[in-house]
DSSP file (Angstrom, degrees, kcal/mol; ACC not computed):
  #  RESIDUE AA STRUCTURE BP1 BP2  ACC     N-H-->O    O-->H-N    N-H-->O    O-->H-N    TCO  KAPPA ALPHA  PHI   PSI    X-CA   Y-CA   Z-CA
    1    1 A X    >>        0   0    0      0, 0.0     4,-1.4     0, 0.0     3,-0.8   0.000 360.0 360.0 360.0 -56.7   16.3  -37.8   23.7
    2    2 A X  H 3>  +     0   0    0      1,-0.2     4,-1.2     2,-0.2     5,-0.1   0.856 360.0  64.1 -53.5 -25.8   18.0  -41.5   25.1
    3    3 A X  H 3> S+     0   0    0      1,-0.2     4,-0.8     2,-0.2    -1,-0.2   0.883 108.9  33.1 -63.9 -40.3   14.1  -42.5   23.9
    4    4 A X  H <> S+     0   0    0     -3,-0.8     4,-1.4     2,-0.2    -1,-0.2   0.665 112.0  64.1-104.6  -1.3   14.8  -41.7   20.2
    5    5 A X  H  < S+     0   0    0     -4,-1.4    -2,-0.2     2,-0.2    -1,-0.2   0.674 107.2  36.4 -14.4 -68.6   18.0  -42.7   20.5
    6    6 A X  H  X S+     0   0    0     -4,-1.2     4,-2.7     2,-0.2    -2,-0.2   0.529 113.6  63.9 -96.5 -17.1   17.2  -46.6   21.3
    7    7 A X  H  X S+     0   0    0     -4,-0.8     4,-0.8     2,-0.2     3,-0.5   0.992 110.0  36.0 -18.6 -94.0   14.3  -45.9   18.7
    8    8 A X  H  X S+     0   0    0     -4,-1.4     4,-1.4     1,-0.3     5,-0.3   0.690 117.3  50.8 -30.4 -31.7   17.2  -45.3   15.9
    9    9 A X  H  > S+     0   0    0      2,-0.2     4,-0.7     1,-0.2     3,-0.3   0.981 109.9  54.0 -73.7 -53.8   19.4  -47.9   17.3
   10   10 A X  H  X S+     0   0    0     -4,-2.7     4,-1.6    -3,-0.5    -2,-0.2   0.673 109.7  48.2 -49.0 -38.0   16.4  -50.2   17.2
   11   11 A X  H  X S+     0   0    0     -4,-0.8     4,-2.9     2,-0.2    -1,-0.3   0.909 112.3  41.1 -33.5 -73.4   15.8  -49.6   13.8
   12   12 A X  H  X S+     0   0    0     -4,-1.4     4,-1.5    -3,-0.3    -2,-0.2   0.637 110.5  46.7 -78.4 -17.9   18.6  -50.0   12.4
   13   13 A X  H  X S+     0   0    0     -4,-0.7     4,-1.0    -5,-0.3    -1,-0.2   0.824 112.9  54.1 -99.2 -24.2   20.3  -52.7   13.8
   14   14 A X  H  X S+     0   0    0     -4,-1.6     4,-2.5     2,-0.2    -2,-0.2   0.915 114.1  48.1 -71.5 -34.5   16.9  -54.8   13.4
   15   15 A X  H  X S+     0   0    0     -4,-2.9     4,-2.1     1,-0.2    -2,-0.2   0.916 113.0  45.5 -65.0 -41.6   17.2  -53.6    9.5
   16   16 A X  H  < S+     0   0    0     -4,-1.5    -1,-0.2     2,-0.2     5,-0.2   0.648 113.3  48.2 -71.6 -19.9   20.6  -54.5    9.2
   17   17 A X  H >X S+     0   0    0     -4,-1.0     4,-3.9     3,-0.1     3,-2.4   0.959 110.7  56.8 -60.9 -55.5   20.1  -58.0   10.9
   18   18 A X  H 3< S+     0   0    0     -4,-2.5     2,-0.4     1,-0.3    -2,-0.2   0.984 108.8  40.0 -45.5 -73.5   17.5  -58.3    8.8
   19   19 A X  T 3< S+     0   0    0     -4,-2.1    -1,-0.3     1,-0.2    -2,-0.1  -0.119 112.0  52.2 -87.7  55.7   19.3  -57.9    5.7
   20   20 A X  T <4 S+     0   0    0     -3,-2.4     2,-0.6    -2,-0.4    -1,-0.2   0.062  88.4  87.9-130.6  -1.3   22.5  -59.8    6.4
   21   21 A X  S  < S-     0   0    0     -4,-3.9     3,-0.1    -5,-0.2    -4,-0.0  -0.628  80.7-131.3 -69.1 111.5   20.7  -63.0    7.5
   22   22 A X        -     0   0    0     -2,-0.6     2,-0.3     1,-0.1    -1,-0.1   0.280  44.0 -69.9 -79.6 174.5   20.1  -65.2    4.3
   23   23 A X  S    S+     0   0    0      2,-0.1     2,-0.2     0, 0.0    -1,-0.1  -0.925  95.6  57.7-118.9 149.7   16.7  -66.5    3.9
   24   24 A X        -     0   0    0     -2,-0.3     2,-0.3     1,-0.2    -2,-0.0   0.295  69.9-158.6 -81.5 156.8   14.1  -68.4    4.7
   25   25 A X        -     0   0    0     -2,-0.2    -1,-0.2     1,-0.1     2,-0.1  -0.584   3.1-156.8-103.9 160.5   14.1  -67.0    8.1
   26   26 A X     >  -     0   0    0     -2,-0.3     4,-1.0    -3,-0.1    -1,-0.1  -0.271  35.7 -86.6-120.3-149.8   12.4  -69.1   10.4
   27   27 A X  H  > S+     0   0    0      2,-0.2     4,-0.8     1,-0.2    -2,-0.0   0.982 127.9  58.1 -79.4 -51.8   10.5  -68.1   14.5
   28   28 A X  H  > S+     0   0    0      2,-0.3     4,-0.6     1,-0.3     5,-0.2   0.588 108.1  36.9 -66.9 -41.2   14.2  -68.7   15.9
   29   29 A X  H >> S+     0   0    0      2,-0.2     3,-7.2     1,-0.2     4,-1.7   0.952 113.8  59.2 -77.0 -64.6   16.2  -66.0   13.7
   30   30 A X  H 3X S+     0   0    0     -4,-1.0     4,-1.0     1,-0.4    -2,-0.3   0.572 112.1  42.8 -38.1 -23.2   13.0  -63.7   14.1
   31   31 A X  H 3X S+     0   0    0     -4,-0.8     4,-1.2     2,-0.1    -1,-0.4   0.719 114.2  44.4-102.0 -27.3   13.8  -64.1   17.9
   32   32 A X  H <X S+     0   0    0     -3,-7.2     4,-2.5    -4,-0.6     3,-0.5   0.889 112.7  57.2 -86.7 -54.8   17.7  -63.6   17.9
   33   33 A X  H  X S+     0   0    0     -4,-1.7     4,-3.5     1,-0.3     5,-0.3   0.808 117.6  32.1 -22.4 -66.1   17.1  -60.6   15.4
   34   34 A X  H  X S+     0   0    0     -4,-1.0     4,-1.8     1,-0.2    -1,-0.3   0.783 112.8  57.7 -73.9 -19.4   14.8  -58.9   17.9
   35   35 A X  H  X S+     0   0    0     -4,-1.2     4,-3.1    -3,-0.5    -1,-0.2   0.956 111.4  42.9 -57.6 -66.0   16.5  -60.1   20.7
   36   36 A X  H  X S+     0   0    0     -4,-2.5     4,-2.1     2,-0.3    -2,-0.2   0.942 112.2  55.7 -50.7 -70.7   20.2  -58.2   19.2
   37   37 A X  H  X S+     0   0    0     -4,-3.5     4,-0.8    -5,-0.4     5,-0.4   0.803 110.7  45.8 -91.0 -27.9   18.2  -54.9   18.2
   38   38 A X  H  X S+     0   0    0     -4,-1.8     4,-1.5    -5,-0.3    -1,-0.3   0.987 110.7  48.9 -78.9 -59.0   16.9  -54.7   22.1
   39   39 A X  H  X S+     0   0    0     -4,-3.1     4,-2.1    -5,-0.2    -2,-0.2   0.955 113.8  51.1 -52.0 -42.0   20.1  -55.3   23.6
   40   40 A X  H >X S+     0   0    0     -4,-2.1     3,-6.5     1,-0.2     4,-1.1   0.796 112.9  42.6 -40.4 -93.8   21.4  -52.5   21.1
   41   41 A X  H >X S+     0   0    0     -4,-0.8     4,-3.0     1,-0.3     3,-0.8   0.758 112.1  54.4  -9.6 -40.6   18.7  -49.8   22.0
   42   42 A X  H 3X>S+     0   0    0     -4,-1.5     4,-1.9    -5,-0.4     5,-0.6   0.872 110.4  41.0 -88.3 -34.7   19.0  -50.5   25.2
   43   43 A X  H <X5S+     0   0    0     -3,-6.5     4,-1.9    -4,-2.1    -1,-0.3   0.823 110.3  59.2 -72.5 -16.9   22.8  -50.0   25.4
   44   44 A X  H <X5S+     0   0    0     -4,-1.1     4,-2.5    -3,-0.8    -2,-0.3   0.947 113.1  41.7-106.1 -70.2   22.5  -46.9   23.1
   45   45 A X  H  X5S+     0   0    0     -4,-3.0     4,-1.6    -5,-0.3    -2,-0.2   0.754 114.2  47.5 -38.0 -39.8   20.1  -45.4   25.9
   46   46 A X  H  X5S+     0   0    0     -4,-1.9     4,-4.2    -5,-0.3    -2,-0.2   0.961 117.6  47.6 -78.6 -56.2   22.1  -46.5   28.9
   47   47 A X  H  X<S+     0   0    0     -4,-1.9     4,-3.0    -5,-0.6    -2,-0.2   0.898 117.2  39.1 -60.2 -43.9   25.2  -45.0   26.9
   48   48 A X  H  X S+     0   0    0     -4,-2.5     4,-1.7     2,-0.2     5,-0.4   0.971 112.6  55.1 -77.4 -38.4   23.7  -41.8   26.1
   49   49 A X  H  X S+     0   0    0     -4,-1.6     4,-1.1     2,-0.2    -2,-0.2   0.792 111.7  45.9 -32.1 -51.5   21.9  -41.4   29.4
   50   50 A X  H  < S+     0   0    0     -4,-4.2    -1,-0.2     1,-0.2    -2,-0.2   0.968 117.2  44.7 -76.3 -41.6   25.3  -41.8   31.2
   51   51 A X  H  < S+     0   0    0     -4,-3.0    -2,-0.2    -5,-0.2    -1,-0.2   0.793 115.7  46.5 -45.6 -29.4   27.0  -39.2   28.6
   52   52 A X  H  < S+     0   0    0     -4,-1.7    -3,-0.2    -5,-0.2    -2,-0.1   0.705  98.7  82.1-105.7 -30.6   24.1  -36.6   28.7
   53   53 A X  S  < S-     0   0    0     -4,-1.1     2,-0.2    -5,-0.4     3,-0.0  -0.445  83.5-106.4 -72.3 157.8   23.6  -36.4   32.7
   54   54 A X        -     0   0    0     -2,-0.1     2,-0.4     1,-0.1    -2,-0.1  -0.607  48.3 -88.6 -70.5 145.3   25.6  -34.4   35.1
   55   55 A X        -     0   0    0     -2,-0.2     3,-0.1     1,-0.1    -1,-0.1  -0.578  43.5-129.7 -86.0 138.0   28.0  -36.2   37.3
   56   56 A X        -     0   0    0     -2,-0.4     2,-0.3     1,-0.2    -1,-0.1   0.269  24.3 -91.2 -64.4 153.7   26.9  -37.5   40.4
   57   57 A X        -     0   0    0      1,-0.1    -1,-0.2     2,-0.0     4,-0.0  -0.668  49.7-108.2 -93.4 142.0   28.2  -37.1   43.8
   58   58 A X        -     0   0    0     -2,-0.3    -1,-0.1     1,-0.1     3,-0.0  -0.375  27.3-127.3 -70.1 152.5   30.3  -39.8   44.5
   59   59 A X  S    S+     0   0    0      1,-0.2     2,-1.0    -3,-0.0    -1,-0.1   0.800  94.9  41.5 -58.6 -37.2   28.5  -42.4   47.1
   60   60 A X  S    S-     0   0    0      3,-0.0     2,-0.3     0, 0.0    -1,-0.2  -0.921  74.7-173.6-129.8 109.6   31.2  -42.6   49.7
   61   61 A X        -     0   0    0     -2,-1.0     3,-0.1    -4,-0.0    -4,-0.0  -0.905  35.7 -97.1-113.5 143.6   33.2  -39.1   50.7
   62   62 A X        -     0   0    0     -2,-0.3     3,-0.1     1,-0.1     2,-0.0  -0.112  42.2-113.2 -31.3 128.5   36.1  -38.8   52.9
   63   63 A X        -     0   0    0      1,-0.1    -1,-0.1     4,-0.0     2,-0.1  -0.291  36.3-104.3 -61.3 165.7   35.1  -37.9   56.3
   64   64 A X    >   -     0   0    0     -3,-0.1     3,-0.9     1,-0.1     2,-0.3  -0.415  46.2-105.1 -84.2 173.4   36.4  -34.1   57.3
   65   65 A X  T 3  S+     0   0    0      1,-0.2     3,-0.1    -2,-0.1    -1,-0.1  -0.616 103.8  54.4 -93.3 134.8   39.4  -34.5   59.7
   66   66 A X  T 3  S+     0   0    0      1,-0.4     2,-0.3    -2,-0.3    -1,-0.2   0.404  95.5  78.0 114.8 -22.7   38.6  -33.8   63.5
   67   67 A X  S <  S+     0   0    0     -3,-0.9    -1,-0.4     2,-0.0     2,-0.2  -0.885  81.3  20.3-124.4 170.6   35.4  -36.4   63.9
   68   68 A X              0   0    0     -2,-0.3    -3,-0.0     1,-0.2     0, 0.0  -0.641 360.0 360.0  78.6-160.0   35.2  -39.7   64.3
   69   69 A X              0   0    0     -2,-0.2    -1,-0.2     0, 0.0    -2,-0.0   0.132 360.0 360.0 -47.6 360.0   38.0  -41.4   65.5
């Protein structure tokens, strides 16, 4: 699911780059374009990935009272 997710994101944000950056494109937009549509995806993945898991045990728990110090 996060896989077709950043698919979609990728898609769409490269089409929409695509059509609002006037033309002639040169290597340099063709590189920021993809450059923007991977940062997307990839946020769109991380974001759904963090929504869609169960939450995690926190890293550091109170010790129980009575050990240690």
């Amino acid at each position: 699911m996060p896989l077709f997710a950043a698919v979609v994101a990728f898609l769409l944000s490269a089409a929409g780059l695509l059509l609002a950056l006037p033309g002639p494109r040169g290597a340099a937009d063709y590189l920021v374009i993809g450059s923007v549509s991977t940062m997307l995806s990839l946020a769109a993945a991380f974001a759904l990935l963090l929504r869609t898991r169960a939450p995690l045990q926190p890293l550091y728990r109170k010790r129980p009272a009575g050990r240690g110090r």
